[in-house]
Residue, then its C-alpha position, 0 to 999 in steps of 0.5 A: x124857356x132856355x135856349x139849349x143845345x142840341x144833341x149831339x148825335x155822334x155820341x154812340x149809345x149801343x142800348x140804343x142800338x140794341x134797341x133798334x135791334x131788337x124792335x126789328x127782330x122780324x126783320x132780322x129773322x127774315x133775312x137769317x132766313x132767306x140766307x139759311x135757304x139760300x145757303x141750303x141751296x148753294x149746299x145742295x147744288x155745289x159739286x163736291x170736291x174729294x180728296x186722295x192721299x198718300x203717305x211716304x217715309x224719307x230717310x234723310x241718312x239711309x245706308x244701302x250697304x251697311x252690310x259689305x264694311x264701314x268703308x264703302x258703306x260710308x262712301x254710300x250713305x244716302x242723304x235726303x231732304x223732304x224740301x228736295x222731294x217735294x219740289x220734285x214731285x211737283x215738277x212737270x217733269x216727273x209729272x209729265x210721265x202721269x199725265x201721258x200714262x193716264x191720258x191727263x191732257x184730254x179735259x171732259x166737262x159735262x154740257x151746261x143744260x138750262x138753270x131748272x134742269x141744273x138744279x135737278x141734276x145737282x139735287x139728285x146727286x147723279x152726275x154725268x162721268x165718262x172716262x176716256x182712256x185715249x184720244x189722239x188727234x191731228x193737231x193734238x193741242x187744243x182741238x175741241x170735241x163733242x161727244x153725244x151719248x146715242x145709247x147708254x145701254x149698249x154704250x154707244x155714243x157719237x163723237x164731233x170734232x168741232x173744227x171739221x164736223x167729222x163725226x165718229x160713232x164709237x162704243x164703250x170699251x172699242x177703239x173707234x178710229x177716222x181720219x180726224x182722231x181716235x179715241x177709246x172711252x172705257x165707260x159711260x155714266x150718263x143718260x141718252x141726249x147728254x152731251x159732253x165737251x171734250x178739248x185736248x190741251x198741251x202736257x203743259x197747261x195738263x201740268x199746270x192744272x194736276x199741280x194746283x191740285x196736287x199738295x205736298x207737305x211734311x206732316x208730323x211734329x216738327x223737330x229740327x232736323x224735320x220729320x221726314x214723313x211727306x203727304x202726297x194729296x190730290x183734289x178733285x170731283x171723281x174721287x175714283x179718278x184722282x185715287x188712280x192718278x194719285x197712286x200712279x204719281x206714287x208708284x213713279x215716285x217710288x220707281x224715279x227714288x229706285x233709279x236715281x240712287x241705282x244710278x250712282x252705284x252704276x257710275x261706281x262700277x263703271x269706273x272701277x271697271x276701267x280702275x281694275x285691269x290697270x291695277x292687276x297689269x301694275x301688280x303682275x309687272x311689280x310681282x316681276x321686277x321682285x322675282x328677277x331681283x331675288x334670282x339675281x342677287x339671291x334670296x334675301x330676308x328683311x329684317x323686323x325693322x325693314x318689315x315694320x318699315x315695310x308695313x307702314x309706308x304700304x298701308x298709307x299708300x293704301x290710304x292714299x289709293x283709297x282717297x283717290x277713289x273716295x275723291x273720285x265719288x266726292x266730286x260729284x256731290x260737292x265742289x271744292x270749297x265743300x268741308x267733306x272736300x277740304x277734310x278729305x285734301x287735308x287728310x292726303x297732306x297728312x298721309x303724303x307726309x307721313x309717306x316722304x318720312x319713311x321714305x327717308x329712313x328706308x334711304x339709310x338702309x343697304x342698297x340691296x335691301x333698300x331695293x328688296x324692300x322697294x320691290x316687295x313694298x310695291x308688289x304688296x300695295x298692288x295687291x291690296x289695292x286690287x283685292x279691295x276694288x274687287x271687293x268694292x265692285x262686288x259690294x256695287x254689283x249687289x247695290x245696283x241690284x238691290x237698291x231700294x232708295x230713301x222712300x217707303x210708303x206708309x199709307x197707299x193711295x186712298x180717297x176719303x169717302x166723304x167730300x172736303x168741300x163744301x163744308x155743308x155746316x159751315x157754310x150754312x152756319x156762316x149763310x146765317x152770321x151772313x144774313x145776320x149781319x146784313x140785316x142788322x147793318x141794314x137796320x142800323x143804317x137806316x135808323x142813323x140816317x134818320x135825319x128828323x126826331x127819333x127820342x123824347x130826350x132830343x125834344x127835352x134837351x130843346x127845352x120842350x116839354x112833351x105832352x103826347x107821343x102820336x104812334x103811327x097808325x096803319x088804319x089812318x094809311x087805309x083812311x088815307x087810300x079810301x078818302x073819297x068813301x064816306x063816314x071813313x075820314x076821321x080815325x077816331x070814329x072809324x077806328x076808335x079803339x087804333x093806338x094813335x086814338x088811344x094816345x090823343x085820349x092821353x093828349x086830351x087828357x093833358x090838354x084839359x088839365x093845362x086848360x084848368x091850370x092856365x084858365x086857357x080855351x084856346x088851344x093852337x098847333x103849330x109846326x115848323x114844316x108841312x106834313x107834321x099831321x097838325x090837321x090830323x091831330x086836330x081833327x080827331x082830338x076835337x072829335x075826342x073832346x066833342x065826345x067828352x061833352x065839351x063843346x069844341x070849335x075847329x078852326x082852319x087857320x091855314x088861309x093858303x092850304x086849309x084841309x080841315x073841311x075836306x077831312x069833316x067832309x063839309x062843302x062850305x065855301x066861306x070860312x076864316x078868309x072871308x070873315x077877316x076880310x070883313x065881308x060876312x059875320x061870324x055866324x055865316x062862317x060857323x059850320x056844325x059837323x054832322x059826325x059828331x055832337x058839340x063840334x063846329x068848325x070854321x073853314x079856311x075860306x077861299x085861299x089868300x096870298x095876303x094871309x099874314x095882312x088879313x090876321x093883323x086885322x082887328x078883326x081877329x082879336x074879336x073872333x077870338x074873344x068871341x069864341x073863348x066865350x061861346x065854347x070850351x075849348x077852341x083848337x086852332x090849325x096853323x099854317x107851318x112857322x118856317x113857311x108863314x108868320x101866320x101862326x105867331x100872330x094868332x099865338x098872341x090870342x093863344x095860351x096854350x101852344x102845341x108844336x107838332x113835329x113828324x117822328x123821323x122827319x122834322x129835325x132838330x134844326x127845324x125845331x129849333x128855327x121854330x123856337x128862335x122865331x117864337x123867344x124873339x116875339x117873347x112867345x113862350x111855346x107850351x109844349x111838344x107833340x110827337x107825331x107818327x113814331x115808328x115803334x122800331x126805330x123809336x127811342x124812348x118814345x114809350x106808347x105800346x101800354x094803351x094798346x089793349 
């Protein structure tokens, strides 16, 4: 027999593991199960979570006054960003005006009852509201309330303050006041008993919790320059509650967006308020020096190219005073270093320039001329300049009045009908993967922290040949439980139609034809540890022998230990260990069973210490010839290998050996010291037997087709 390796068992073979799997499919189904209801219920009893939200348009370059001319129209444009308009909806200072219009720092949770009285409250989908529009206290911050609905009828309830004990009964739709607090409840969802906590927080931490609910995002297929559309949405439990929060947060958005572009026509105005009376003094004293110039050096005509003169340099200083105003607004938006605020500096130059060069061609004019046109140059620049911010402040008059801003609602304020959370069948189908994949790492687990045998191809690539596969039998665990009964210790005669019998009809079978085959009666078990089942095996195989007309010996090897007579029920006190110590023969030690015909069994005998001294006796050898003749077929119990020598003596009057290794438990190392002790004695091993394999965590270790 050669000497081979054993397995590696790091090496995955995932149809093993599908085989697994499968042979603990029950298992598996159990647990899917068991995850599917506790998903159900986690469904059930969760509370749902609504969502509200709205939709705006922002008009990233909106003109207020197309209409009144280029000019101021350009000076007026409204840029707008939705990066800009998000933050400020989700600041706690525009969020702030919410949360005292709508009394948000007052927090109302319904009173935890017991766990049964929970599950009832969830199932039935009833859940306890009560709105209460004003609560003012003493401390305003952090005092605690409990409110008692008394009658849910008439609407009254009762309200503690938690610091003080004050009580104050109050009715829907009533102010109830008392030295502690006031308080308004406009209505009541609940039953008589139910109790509600009720705290008063700070507009801060009231902020904190509207902004974890509330989103803002820009919606639409994005484009460089952005969209422009922002929905607006809000989370919550009473989808009443947060659609009228949601529409109020809208409502203030639109009025803050109103306001904020109003008030920059409003700066306008004031200063062209102050900007007109200095120009029309300017223009009254210009139109005054003209006159008296003309009465005291006579009525004077320009000529063309004096008037062509005179129109250019007064459109320019028209320009340049258009600048200043246009300067003026630039400022407040950018800083110096801005691209608008350099073009328009640049812009000054050129004009300045333009200026300081028909200023010298007028120079080479007459004098009185020069001074004609000087005057009429100044007279008409004056009073072009106090037309047009008339103009101007008539145009900003109608903006303030109008003003509209960069927002338009698209979709108002809505909640949907049907709750976000929980997602009743995505939960429910991830319970399932959940449980599924529980249990199948749990089997899996399991089965590679099987340590012992669990596949014939470990015991082939041993080197043993296996001549029967044992499956473990639940009948024997009842035979096991009830030992003290009669007639029920043996399984082949309790139970002989149990798989476990059916595959030891196969082991007998093998047995006899190696018998014919290597002219052999005697037949030896042997196992590396204790608690393989040799004396199961033997037992019940000699019943199965005995049954088959042969004339079967049992002997109780197992001088230290033996269970062979406690399993045939026989109360003999004598057995192997006294005939080797030389005291008694060997028929005094030879017991018929009265289970059975054709069955004797020699005991164990009194329990030794020396059992290995009393085997190497002679003694042995002539039992053993004795008995080869005297019956068909001798099968010896052995002690196990790894503990005692005790079987590789009595090997040597065996030729037929059997290692018997428990399924799951007697590992390959084991097995392997077993054999190793066996090839230096230059004892071959027969074969192998597979002892109590579990069908599910077996591999390979086909035995289901004798089952009927």
């Amino acid at each position: 027999m050669k000497n081979t390796a054993m397995i590696d068992k790091d090496e995955i073979d995932i149809f093993e593991y599908i085989k697994v799997i499968k042979d603990n499919r029950w298992f598996i189904i159990l647990c899917m199960a068991i995850f599917i209801v506790v998903g159900v219920c986690y469904v059930k009893l969760s509370t749902p979570v609504y969502q509200a939200n709205v939709i705006f348009k922002i008009d990233s370059d909106k003109s207020r006054i197309s209409n009144f001319g280029q000019n101021i129209a350009n000076l007026f444009s409204l840029s707008s960003s939705t990066t800009i308009e998000r933050e400020i909806i989700q600041s706690r200072g525009f969020l702030r005006k919410t949360i005292n219009e709508l009394n948000l720092t007052t927090v109302v949770t319904p009173q935890k009852t017991s766990f049964l009285n929970s599950i009832m409250a969830g199932l039935s989908r009833d859940p306890k509201v009560i709105t209460i529009d004003k609560l003012v206290t003493i401390k305003n911050d952090n005092e605690k309330f409990k409110l008692v609905v008394t009658n849910e009828k008439l609407g009254r309830y009762t309200l503690t303050n938690m610091t003080t004990k004050r009580k104050l009964n109050g009715e829907v739709g009533k102010l109830a006041t008392n030295s502690d607090s006031t308080i308004f409840v406009s209505s009541i969802n609940a039953k008589k008993g139910d109790v509600f906590n009720i705290s008063k927080i700070d507009s801060y931490q009231a902020a904190i919790n509207l902004q974890n609910r509330l989103q803002v995002k820009e919606i639409g297929k994005s484009s460089l320059s952005g969209t422009g559309i922002l929905e607006i949405s809000l989370t919550g439990t009473n989808k009443n509650k947060i659609q009228h929060i949601l529409a109020n947060i809208s409502d203030n958005y639109l009025l803050f967006n109103k306001k904020r572009y109003a008030l920059e026509a409003e700066r306008s105005l004031a200063f062209l308020h102050a900007e007109i009376p200095i120009v029309k003094k300017r223009l009254v004293l210009s139109e005054n020096k003209l006159e008296k110039y003309r009465e005291s050096n006579g009525s004077v005509d320009l000529s063309i190219e004096s008037k062509l003169a005179l129109g250019s340099l007064t459109n320019i200083e028209t320009q340049l005073n258009e600048l200043v105003y246009e300067e003026s607004n630039v400022a407040t938006k950018y800083t110096k270093k801005h691209p608008i605020y350099i073009a328009l500096i640049n812009k000054r130059k050129i004009l300045l320039t333009e200026k300081a060069r028909l200023s010298k061609k007028i120079d080479k004019f007459p004098t009185t001329q020069r001074e004609i046109l000087r005057l009429t140059r100044v007279v008409k620049s004056d009073s072009q300049i106090y037309n047009q911010l008339k103009q101007k402040e008539q145009e900003l008059s109608v903006v303030k009045q109008t003003a509209i801003g960069t927002v338009t609602i698209l979709d108002s304020a809505h909640s949907f009908s049907q709750p976000i959370k929980p997602k009743k069948t995505l939960i429910v189908i991830m319970f399932t993967f959940l449980g599924f994949i529980i249990s199948t790492v749990i089997v899996l687990l399991r089965y590679m922290m099987i340590k012992g045998i669990i596949s014939t191809n470990e015991i082939n690539d041993l080197g043993f040949e296996i001549y029967g596969n044992i499956p473990y039998s639940k009948n024997q665990k009842k035979i096991v439980k009830n030992k003290n009964d009669e007639d029920t210790n043996l399984l082949a005669i309790k139970y002989h139609d149990d798989i476990a019998i059916e595959a030891l009809r196969l082991l007998r079978t093998n047995i006899y034809f190696l018998q014919k085959k290597m002219d052999a009666k005697v037949v030896m078990l042997c196992s590396p540890d204790v608690g393989a089942g040799k004396s199961f095996i033997t037992t019940n195989l000699a019943i199965l022998f005995a049954k088959s007309g042969k004339k079967v010996l049992v002997i109780d090897a197992n001088m230290k230990n033996g269970s062979i007579a406690s399993i045939f029920s026989i109360k003999a006190t004598l057995g192997l260990s006294d005939y080797l110590k030389g005291d008694i023969t060997l028929d005094t030690i030879i017991t018929s069973s009265q289970l059975v015909n054709n069955l004797d069994v020699i005991c164990c005998g009194g329990f030794v210490d020396n059992s290995s001294e009393l085997l190497m006796t002679p003694k042995l050898e002539s039992l053993m010839t004795k008995v080869s003749s005297d019956y068909d077929i001798v099968i010896i119990d052995t002690p196990a290998s790894l503990a005692t020598s005790d079987s590789v003596l009595i090997s040597e009057f065996c030729k037929l050996r059997l290692v018997v290794g428990y399924f799951s438990k007697t590992s390959q190392k084991e097995i392997m010291t077993l054999k190793k002790i066996f090839l230096k004695n230059d004892i071959d091993i027969t074969g192998f037997i597979v002892n109590g394999i579990d069908q599910k965590s077996s591999i390979n270790c086909e035995f289901s087709h004798y089952t009927k």
